[in-house]
FITORKE-683719 format. One record per residue (C-alpha): residue in three letters; y, x, z; residue number from 1. Coordinates in Angstrom, 3 decimals. Example, Ala and Ser with C-alpha at 12.3 -4.5 7.8 and 13.67 -1.06 7.14 Angstrom:
2
('Ala',(-4.500,12.300,7.800),1)
('Ser',(-1.060,13.670,7.140),2)
This chain:
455
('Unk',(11.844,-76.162,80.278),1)
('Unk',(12.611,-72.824,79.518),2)
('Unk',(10.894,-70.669,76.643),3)
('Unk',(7.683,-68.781,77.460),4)
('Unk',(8.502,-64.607,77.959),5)
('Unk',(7.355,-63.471,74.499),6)
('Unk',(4.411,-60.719,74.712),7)
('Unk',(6.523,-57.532,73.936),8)
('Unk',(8.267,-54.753,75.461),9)
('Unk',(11.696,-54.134,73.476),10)
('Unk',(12.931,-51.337,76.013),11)
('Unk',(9.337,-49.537,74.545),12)
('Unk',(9.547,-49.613,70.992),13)
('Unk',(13.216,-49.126,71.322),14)
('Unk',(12.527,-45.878,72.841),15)
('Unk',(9.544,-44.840,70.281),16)
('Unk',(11.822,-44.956,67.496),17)
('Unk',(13.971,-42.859,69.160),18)
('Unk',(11.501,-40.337,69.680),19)
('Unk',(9.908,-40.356,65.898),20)
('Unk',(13.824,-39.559,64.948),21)
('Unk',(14.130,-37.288,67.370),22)
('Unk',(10.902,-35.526,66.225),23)
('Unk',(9.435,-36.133,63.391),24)
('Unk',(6.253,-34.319,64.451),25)
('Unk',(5.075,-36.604,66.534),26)
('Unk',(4.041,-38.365,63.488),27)
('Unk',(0.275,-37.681,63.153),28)
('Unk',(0.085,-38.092,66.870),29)
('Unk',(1.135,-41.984,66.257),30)
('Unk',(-0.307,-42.303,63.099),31)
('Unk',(-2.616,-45.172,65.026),32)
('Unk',(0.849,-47.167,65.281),33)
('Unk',(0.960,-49.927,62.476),34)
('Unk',(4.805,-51.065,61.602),35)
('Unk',(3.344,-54.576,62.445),36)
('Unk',(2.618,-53.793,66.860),37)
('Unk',(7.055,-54.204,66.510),38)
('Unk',(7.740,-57.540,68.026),39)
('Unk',(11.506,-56.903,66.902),40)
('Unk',(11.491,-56.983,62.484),41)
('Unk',(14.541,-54.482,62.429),42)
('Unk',(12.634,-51.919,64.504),43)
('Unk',(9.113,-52.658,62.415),44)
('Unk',(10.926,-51.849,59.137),45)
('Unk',(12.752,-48.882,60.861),46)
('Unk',(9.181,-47.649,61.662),47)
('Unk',(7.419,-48.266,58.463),48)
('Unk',(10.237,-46.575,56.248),49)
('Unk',(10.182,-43.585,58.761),50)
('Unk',(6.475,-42.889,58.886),51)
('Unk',(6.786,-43.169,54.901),52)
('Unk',(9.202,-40.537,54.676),53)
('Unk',(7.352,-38.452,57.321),54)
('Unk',(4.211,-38.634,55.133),55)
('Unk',(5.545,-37.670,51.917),56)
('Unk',(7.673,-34.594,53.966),57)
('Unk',(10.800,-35.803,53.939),58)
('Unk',(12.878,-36.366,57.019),59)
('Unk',(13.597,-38.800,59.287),60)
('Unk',(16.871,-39.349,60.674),61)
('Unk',(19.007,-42.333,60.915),62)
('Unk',(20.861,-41.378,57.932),63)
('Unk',(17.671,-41.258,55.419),64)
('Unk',(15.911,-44.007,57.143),65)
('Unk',(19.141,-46.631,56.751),66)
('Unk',(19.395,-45.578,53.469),67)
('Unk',(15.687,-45.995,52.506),68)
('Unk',(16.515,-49.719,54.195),69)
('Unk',(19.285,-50.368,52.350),70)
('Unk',(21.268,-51.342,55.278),71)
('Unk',(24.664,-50.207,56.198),72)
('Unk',(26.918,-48.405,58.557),73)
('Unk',(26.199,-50.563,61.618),74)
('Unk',(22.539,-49.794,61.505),75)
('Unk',(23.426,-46.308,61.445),76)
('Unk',(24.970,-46.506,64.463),77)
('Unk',(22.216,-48.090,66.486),78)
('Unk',(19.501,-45.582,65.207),79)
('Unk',(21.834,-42.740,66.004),80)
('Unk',(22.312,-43.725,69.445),81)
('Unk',(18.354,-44.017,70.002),82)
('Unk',(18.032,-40.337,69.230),83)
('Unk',(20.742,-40.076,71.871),84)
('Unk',(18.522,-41.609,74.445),85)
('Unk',(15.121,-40.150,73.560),86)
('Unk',(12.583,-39.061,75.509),87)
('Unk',(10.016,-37.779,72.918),88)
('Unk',(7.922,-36.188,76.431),89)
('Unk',(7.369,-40.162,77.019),90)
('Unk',(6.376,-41.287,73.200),91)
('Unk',(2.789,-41.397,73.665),92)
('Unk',(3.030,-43.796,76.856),93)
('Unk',(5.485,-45.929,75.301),94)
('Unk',(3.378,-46.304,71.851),95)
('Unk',(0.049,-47.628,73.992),96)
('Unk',(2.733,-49.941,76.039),97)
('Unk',(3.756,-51.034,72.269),98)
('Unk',(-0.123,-51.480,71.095),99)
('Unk',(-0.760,-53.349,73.657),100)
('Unk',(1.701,-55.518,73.935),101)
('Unk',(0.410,-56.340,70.114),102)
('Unk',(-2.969,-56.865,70.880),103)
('Unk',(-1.889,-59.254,73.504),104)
('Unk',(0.164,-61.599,70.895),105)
('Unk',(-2.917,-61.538,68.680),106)
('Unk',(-5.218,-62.736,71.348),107)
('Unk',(-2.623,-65.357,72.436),108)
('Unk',(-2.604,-66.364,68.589),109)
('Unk',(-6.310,-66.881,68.270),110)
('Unk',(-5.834,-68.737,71.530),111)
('Unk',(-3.178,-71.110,70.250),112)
('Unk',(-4.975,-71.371,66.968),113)
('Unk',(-8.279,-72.816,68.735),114)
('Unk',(-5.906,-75.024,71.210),115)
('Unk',(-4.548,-76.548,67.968),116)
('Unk',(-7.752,-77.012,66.322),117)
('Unk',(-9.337,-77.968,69.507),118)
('Unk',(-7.041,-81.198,69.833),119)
('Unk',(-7.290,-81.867,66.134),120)
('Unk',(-11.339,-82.706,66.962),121)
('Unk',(-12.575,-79.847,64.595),122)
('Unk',(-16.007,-79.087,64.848),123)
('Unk',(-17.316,-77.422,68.026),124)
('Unk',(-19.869,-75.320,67.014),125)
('Unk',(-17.520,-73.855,63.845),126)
('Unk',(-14.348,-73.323,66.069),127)
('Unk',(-16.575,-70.858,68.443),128)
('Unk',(-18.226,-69.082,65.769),129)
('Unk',(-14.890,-68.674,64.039),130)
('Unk',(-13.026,-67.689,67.780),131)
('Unk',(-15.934,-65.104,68.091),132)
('Unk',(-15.560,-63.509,64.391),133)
('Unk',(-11.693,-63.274,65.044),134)
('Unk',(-12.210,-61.217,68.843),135)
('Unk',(-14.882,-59.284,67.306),136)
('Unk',(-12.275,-57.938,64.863),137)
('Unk',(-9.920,-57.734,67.809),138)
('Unk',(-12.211,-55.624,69.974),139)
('Unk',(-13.390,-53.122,66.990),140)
('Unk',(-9.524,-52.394,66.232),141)
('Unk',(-8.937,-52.229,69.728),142)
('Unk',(-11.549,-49.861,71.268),143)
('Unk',(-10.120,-46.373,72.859),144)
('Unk',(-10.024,-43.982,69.748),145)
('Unk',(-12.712,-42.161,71.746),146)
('Unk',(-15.312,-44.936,71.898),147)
('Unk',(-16.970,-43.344,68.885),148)
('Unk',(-15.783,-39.978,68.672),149)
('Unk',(-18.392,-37.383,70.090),150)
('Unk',(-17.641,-33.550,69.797),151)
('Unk',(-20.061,-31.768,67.116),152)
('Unk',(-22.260,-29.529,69.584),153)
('Unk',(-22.727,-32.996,72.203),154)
('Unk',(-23.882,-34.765,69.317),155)
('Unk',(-26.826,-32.321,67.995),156)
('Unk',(-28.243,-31.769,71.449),157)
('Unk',(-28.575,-35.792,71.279),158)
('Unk',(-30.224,-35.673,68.222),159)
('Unk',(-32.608,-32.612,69.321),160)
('Unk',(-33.016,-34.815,73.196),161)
('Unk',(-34.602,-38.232,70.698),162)
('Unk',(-36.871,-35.756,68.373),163)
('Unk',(-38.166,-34.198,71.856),164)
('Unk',(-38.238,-37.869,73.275),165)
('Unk',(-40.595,-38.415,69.412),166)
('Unk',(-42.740,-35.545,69.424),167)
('Unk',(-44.200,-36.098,73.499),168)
('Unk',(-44.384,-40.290,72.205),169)
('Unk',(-46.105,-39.028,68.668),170)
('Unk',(-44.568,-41.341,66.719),171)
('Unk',(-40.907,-41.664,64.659),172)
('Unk',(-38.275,-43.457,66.554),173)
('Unk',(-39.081,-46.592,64.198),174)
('Unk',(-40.888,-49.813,65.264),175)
('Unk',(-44.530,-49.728,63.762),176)
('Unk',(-45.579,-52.456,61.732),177)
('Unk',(-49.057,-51.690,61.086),178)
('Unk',(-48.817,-51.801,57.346),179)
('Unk',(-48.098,-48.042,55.371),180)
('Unk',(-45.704,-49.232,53.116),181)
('Unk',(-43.118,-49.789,56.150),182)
('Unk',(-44.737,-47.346,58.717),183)
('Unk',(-45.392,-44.243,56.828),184)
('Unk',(-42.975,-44.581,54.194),185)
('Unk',(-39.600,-45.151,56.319),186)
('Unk',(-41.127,-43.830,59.248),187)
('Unk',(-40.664,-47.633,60.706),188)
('Unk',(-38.460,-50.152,61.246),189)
('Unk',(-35.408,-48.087,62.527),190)
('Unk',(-32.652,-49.599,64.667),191)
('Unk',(-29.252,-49.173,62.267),192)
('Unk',(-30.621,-49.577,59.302),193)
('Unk',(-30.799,-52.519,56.402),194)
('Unk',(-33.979,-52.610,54.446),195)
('Unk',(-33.897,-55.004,51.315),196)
('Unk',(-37.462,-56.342,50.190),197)
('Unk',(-36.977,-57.781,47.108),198)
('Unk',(-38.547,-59.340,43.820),199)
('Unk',(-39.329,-62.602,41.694),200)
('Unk',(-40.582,-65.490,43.246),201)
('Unk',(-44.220,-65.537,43.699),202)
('Unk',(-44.744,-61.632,44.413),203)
('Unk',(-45.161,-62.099,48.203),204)
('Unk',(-41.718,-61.276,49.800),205)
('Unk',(-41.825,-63.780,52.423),206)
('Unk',(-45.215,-63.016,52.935),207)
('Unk',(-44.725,-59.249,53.318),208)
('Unk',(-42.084,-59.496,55.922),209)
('Unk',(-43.740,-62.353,58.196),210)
('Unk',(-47.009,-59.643,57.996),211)
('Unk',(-44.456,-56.658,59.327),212)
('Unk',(-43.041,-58.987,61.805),213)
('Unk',(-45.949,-60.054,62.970),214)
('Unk',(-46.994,-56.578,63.071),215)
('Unk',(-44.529,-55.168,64.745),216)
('Unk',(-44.257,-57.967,67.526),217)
('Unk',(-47.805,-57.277,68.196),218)
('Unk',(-47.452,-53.467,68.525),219)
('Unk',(-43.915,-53.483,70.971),220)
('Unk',(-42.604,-55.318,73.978),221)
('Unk',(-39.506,-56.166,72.423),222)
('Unk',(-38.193,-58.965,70.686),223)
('Unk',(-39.016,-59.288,67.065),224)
('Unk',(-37.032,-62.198,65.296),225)
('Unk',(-38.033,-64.181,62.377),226)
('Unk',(-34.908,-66.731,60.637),227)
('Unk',(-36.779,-68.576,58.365),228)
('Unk',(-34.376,-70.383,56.001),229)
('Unk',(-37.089,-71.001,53.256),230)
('Unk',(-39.935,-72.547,55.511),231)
('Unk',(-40.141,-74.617,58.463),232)
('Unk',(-41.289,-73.602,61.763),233)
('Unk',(-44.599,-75.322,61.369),234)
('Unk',(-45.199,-73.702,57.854),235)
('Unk',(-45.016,-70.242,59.299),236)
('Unk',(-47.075,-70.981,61.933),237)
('Unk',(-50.138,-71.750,59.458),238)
('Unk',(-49.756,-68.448,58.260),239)
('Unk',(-49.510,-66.921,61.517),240)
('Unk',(-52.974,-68.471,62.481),241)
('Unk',(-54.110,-68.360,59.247),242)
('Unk',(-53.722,-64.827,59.331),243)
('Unk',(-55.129,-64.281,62.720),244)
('Unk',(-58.391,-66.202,62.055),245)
('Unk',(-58.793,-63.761,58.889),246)
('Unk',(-58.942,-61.008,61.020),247)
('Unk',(-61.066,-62.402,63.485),248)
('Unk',(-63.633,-62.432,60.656),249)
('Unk',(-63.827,-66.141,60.157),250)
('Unk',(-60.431,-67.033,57.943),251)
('Unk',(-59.159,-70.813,57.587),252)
('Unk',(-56.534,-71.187,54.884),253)
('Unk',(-53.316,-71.692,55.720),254)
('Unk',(-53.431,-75.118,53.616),255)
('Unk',(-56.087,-76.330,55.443),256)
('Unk',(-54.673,-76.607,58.304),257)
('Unk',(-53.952,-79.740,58.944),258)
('Unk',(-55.904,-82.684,61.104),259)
('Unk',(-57.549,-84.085,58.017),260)
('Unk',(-59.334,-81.300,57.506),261)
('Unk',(-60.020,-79.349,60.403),262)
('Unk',(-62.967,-80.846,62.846),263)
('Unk',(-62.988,-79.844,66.550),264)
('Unk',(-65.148,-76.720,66.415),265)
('Unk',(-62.046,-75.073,64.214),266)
('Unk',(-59.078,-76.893,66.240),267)
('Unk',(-60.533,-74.984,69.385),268)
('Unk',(-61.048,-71.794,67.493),269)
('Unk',(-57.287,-71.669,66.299),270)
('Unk',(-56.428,-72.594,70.050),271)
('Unk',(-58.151,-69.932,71.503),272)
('Unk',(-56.046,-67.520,68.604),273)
('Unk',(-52.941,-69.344,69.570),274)
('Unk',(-53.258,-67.638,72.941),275)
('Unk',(-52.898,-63.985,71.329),276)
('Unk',(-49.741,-65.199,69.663),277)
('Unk',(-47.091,-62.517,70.636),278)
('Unk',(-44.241,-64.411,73.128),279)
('Unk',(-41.846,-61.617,71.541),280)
('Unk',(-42.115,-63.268,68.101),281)
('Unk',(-38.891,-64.930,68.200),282)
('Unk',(-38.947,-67.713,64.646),283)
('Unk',(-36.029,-69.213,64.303),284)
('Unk',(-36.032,-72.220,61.708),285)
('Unk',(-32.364,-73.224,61.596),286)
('Unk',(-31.768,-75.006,58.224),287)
('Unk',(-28.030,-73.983,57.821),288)
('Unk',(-28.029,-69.994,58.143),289)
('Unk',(-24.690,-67.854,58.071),290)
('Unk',(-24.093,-63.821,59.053),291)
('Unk',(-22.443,-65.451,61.548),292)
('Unk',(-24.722,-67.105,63.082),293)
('Unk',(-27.358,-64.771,62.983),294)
('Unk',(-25.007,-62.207,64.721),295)
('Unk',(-24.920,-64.908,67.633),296)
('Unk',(-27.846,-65.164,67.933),297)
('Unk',(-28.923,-61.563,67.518),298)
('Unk',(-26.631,-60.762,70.207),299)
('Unk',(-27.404,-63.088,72.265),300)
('Unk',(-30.994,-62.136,72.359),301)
('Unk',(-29.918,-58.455,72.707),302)
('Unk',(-29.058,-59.827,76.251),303)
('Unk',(-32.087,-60.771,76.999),304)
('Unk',(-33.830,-57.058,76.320),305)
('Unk',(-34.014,-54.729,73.260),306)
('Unk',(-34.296,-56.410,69.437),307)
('Unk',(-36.911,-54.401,67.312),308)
('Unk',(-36.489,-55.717,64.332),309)
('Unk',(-34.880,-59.014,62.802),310)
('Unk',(-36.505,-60.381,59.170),311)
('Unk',(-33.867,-62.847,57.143),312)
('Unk',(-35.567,-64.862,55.057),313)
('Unk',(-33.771,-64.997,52.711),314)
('Unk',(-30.298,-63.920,51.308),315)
('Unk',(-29.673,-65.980,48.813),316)
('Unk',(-29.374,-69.296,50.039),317)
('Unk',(-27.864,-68.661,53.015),318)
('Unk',(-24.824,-70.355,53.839),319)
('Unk',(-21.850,-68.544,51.498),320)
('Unk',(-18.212,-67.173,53.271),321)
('Unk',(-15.394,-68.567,51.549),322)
('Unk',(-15.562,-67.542,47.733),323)
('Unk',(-12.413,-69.297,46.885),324)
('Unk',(-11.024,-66.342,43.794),325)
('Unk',(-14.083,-64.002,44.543),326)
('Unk',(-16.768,-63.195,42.469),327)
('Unk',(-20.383,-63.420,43.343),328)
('Unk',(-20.320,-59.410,43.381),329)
('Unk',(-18.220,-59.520,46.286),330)
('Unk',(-19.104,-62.486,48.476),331)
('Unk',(-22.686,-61.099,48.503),332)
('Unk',(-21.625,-57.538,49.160),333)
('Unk',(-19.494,-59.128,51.970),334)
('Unk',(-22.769,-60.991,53.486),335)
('Unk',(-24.701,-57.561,53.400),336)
('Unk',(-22.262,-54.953,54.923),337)
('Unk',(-21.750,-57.569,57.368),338)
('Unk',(-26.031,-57.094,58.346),339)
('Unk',(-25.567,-53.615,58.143),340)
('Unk',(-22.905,-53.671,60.365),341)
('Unk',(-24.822,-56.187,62.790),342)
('Unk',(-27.930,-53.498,62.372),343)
('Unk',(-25.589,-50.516,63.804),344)
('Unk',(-23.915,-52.934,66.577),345)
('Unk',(-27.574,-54.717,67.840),346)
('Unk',(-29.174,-51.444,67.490),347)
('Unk',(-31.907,-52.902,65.623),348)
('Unk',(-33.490,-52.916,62.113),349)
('Unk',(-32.481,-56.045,59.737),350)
('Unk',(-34.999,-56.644,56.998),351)
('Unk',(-33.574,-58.582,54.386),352)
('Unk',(-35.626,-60.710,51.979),353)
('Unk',(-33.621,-60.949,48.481),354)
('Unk',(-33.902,-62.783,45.309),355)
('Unk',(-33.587,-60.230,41.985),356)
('Unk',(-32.395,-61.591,38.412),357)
('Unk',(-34.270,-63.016,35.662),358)
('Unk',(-33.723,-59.673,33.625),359)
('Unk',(-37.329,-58.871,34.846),360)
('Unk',(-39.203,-61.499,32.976),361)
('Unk',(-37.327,-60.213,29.950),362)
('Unk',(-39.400,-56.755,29.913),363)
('Unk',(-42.779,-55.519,29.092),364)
('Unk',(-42.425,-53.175,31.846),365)
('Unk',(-42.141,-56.484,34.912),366)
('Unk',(-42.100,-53.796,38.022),367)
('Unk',(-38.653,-54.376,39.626),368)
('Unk',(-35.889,-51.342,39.620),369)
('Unk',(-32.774,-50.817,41.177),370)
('Unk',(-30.553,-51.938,38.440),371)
('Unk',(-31.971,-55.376,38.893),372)
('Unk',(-29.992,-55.425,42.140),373)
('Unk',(-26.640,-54.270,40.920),374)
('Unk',(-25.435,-57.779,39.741),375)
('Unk',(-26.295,-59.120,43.269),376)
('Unk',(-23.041,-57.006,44.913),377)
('Unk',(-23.324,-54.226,47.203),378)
('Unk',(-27.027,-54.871,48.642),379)
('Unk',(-28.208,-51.270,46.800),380)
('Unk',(-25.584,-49.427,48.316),381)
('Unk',(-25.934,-51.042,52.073),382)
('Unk',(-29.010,-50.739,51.948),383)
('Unk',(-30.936,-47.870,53.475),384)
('Unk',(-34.152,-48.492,51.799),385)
('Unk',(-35.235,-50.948,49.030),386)
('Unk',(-38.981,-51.987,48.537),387)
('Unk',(-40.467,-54.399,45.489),388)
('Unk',(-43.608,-56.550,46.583),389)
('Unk',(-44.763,-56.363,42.824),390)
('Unk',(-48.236,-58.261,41.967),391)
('Unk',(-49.035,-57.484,38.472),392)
('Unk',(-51.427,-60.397,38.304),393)
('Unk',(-49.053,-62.839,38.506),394)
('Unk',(-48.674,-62.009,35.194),395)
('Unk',(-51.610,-61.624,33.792),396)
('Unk',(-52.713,-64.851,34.858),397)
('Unk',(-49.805,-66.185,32.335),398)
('Unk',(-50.846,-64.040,29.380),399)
('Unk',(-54.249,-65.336,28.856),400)
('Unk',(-55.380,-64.411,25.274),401)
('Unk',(-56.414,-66.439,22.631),402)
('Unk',(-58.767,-64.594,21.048),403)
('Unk',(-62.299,-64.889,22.738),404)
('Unk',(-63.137,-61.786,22.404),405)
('Unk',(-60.689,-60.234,25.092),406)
('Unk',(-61.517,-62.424,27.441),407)
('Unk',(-64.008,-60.748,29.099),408)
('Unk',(-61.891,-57.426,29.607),409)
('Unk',(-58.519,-59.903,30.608),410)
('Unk',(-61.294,-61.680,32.716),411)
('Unk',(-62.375,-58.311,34.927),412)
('Unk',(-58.478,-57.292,35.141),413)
('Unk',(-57.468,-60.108,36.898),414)
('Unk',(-60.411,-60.090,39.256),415)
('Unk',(-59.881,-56.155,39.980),416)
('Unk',(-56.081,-56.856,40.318),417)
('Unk',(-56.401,-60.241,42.220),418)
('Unk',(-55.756,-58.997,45.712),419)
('Unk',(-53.621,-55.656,44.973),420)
('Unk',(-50.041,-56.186,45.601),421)
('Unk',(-48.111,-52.611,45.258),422)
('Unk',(-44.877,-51.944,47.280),423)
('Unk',(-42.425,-50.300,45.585),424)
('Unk',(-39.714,-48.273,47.419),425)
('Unk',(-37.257,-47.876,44.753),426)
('Unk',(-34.905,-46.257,47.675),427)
('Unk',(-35.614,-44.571,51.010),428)
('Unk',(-32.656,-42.908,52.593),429)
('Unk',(-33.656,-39.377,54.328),430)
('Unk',(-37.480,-40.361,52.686),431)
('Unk',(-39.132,-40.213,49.599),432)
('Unk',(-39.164,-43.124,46.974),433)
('Unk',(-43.257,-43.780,46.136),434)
('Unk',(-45.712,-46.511,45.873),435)
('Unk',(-47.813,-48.043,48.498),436)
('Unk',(-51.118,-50.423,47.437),437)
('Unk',(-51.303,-53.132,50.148),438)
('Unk',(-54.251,-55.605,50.208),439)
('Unk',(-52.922,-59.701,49.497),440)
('Unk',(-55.503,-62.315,50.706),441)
('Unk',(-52.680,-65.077,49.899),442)
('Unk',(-55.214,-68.126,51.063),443)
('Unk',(-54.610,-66.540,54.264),444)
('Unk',(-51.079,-64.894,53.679),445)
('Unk',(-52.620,-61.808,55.466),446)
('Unk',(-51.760,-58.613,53.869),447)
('Unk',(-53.343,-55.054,55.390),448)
('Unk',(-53.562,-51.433,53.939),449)
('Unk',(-55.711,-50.602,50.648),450)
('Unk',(-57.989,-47.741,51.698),451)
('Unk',(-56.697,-44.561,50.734),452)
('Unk',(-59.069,-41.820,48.761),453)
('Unk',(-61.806,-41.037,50.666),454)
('Unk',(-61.632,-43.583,53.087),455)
């Protein structure tokens, strides 16, 4: 059986090397040509040590390039009679043959790879999700250099054609969530961006972002998507209803719900709610959650119709890329640029739902700030916006006094604070950082707008 034709054109890079020592101008033009597209190692090290000496302004020839090499008189000879033969006219053509012919032994890698792991009886579902992180590399360093390149004067007319496109809607280009602290203050949720909502446990993060989602899936046709790593499907969908029947004036707690306690009158009632559910509230309650897999399945639903908005609940405990000689620092920063990238590619806004450290507890002052992010990797500087779901009587209720006669006053502070929970955007990219009061009946995990002065 003879050997398979390997995926390279010799006769092409031959005759690009040629060229470059012919004329070492066409350097920047083929700056896009990496040493490692040679299928033949002499010519890859005769292309690396050329474009080296072409960077730092040096020339090269066959003399200074064999040198650089260390090799010897033979070597010489062979680059020498390249320049002989070249046809610098033809360099461009022959580079994209050479790329090409690259790309091609990469995808016939990846393919080999998952034949071999494939017979080995790996794991299905990992061996896709792997195959489709390894041609999503492929096809980013692949795409025509003038996939995202757009001339200055193009560009600012597109700009000027969506704030037209804004001003005859009358609204920003964001998703509307029906709560300030998201509508007003970022101008919604916008499609390329990464918003962090963060705090300590027990200040209402989850429930902030279910209210927005919920929000927004009732104010847009398209999809809104909920991955819920913390609570199970049927847990979120006691808040849903348990928020809906507070609205409808007649609220059920969300821990009521359950047959025990509920008689008919109430089952029907929450039925008749159930109808008014959005369909475009996508929950998804998957207990193993990955960047990976939520690009899947982001992408997948992007196929379906337009994503609004996708809430991650939360980052923390998702399922970790390999950490083996990393610090924390960097595997998280490698989980958020990879939703921020996801963000930009699904054209859709990713809220992410984040833990912050312990330092807090530690202060007088418990209101969350940016530094209490920085040992968590790169999720301040991904992030377009930040916002703290702060409820100062969570701690007040812990620092009852002893003597009796403050507890009156501690008394009427935690009934005046009992419902407030403030937002904090501690950063807004192209907004203003600021605080928004929000309203927190957490019996019914509903949370609305305080009124503003003079409302």
């Amino acid at each position: 059986m003879s050997a398979p034709t390997p995926l390279a054109n010799i006769d092409a890079e031959l005759s690009l090397v040629g060229s470059l020592l012919y004329e070492n101008k066409l350097g920047e033009q083929l700056a896009y040509v990496s040493a490692e597209y040679f299928y033949d190692g002499f010519l890859s090290r005769v292309w690396e040590a050329s474009m080296d000496l072409i960077s730092r302004g040096d020339v090269a020839d066959p003399v200074s390039v064999v040198e650089a090499l260390g090799e010897g008189g033979e070597e010489r000879g062979i680059l020498a009679r390249l320049v002989a033969d070249a046809t610098p006219g033809s360099a461009k053509t022959h580079a994209d043959i050479v790329v090409n012919a690259a790309r091609l032994r990469q995808v016939a890698g990846i393919a080999d790879d998952l034949r071999q792991a494939a017979r080995s009886g790996a794991d299905a579902f990992n061996l896709i999700a792997n195959a489709e992180r390894d041609f999503a590399r492929l096809v980013q360093e692949a795409a025509p250099a003038s996939t995202n390149l757009i001339d200055a004067r193009s560009s600012v007319h597109m700009t000027l054609d969506e704030i037209d496109r804004e001003a005859v809607q009358g609204r920003a280009r964001g998703a509307m969530t029906g709560l300030r602290c998201f509508d007003r203050r970022l101008r919604g949720l916008r499609p390329g961006w990464l918003v962090v909502v963060a705090g300590r446990p027990s200040m209402g993060k989850t429930a902030l972002a279910r209210a927005a989602a919920f929000g927004c899936a009732q104010r847009t046709k398209h999809q809104v998507v909920f991955f819920a790593l913390e609570m199970a499907r049927r847990e979120l969908d006691e808040r849903t209803l348990s928020q809906m029947s507070h609205m409808a004036g007649d609220g059920i707690a969300y821990k009521d719900m359950n047959g025990d306690t509920l008689d008919a009158s109430d089952r029907a009632r929450l039925r008749d709610l159930a109808h008014k559910v959005p369909t475009n509230f996508i929950i998804d309650d998957s207990p193993i959650l990955s960047v990976d897999y939520v690009r899947r399945r982001v992408l997948a639903l992007k196929q379906r119709g337009p994503v609004a908005a996708v809430f991650i609940d939360y980052l923390q405990i998702m399922d970790r890329p390999d950490a083996k000689g990393r610090n924390e620092a960097s595997v998280i920063g490698e989980m958020t640029k990879g939703l921020k990238q996801l963000a930009r590619e699904a054209e859709t806004c990713v809220v992410l739902l984040s833990q912050i450290n312990r330092g807090v507890e530690s202060r007088d002052d418990k209101r969350p700030q940016l530094s209490d992010l920085r040992e968590s990797g790169a999720i301040e500087q991904d992030a377009n916006a930040v916002l703290f779901p702060y409820r100062e009587v969570y701690y007040l209720e812990r620092s009852e006094p002893t003597e009796r006669g403050k507890r009156a006053a501690w008394e009427e502070q935690c009934a005046l604070m009992h419902r407030r929970m403030d937002v904090l955007a501690a950063k807004v990219r192209q907004g203003s950082v600021g605080k928004d009061e929000q309203v927190y009946y957490a019996e019914y995990d509903h949370i609305e707008d305080a009124p503003e002065d003079g409302q």
